[in-house]
C-alpha positions in Angstrom: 0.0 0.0 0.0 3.3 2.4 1.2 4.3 1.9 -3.4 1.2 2.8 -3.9 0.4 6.0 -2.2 4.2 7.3 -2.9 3.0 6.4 -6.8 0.1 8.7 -6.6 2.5 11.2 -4.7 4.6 11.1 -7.2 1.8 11.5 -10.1 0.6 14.4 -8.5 4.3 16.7 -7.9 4.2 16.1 -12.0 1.5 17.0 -12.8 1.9 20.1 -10.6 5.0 21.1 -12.4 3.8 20.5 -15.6 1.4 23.0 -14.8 3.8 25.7 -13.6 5.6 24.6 -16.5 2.5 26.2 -18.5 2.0 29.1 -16.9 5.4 30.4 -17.0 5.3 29.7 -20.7 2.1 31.3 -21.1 3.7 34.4 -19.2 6.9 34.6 -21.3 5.1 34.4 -24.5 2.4 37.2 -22.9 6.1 39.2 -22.2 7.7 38.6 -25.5 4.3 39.7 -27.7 3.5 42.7 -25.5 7.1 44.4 -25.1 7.3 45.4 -28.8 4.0 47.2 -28.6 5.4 49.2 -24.9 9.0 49.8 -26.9 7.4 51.5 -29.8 4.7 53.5 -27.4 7.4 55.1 -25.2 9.6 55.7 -28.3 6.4 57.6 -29.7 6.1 59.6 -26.4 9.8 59.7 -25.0 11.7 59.1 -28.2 12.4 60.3 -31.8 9.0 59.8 -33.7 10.8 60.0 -36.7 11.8 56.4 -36.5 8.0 55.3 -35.8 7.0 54.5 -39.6 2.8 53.5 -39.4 4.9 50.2 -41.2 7.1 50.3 -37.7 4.2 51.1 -35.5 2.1 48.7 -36.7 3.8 45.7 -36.7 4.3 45.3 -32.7 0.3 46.3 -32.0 -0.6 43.2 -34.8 1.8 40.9 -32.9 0.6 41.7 -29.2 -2.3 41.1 -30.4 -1.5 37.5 -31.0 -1.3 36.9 -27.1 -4.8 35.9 -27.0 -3.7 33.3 -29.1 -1.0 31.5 -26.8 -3.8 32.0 -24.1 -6.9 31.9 -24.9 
């Protein structure tokens, strides 16, 4: 009976860390499609708008918007 419960133990820890495993790769993709889109907004406020093309500007918005597709 001892094997048995330390099985299910065991069963359980993994499938706890394959959960964190999840949600820290549904956080770093949320990070990686949304930093784009705060680089070019501060460059447009704090920065030289020159360099903010609508090409340039729109690229970043189109791609943080493709966090609700990691995560839906």
């Amino acid at each position: 009976v001892a094997s048995l419960k330390s099985n299910a133990d065991a069963d359980k820890q993994s499938v706890e860390i394959k959960i964190a495993k999840v949600a820290m790769l549904n956080v770093t993709l949320w990070i990686f499609a949304w930093t784009p889109f705060a680089v070019v907004c501060i460059m447009g406020v704090l920065g030289d708008q020159t360099k903010l093309t609508p090409l340039v500007s729109a690229l970043p918005i189109l791609f943080a918007k493709t966090s609700c597709v990691y995560n839906p």
